[in-house]
N, C-alpha and C positions, 0 to 999 in steps of 0.2 A: 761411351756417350750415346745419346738418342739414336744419332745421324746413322752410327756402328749399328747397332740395336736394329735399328728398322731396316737396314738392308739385309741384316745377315736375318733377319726373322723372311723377309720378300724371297731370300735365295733360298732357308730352308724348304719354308713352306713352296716355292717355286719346281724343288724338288720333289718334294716327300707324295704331296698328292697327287701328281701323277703317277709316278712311281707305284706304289703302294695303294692309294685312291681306286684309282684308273688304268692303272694294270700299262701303261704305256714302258718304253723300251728303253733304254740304261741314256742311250743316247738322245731323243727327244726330250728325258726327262732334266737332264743336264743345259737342255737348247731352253726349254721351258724357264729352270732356275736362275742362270743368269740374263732372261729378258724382263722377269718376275723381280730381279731384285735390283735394277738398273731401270726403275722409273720415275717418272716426275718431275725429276730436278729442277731440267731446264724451263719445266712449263711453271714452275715457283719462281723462278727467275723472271719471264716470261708475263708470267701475271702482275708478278709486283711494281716491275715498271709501268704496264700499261694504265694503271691504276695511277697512278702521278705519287704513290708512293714514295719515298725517299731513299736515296742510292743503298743505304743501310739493309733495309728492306729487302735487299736481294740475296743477302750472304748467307744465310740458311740454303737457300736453295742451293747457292755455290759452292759453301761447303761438302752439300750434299749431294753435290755432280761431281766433285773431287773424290769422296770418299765413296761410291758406287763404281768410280771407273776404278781406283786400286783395289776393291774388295772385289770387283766382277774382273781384274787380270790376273790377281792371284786364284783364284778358282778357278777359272780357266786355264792357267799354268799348272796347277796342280794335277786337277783333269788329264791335261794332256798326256803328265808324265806317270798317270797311271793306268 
């Protein structure tokens, strides 16, 4: 799906360029990728209300706070355990 797609695109990329770019350390670059790939959500949420939008309107973002928090604990579980 998109939702998939675009956080794991925010996490690699949240990696790689530091890493690799900018020459930073195994560990900042890991701190980088999942804050890189766990953004927006709530603020799509956040905007579509405030907007007098319709409750509909919000579930994109929601889904996409949903599926950032499990793709950003299994990377970080992962991490940990290597």
């Amino acid at each position: 799906s998109a939702v998939v797609g675009l956080h794991c695109m925010g996490f690699f990329a949240g990696y790689v360029v530091p890493k690799l770019g900018l020459g930073f350390g195994e560990k900042t670059s890991r701190t980088i990728a999942i804050e890189t790939g766990m953004q927006n959500s709530a603020l799509a949420v956040v905007l579509a209300r405030s907007i007098g939008a319709p409750s509909i309107a919000s579930l994109p973002g929601a889904l996409s706070a949903t599926a950032h928090s499990c793709l950003g604990s299994i990377l970080a579980a992962y991490w940990r355990g290597v």
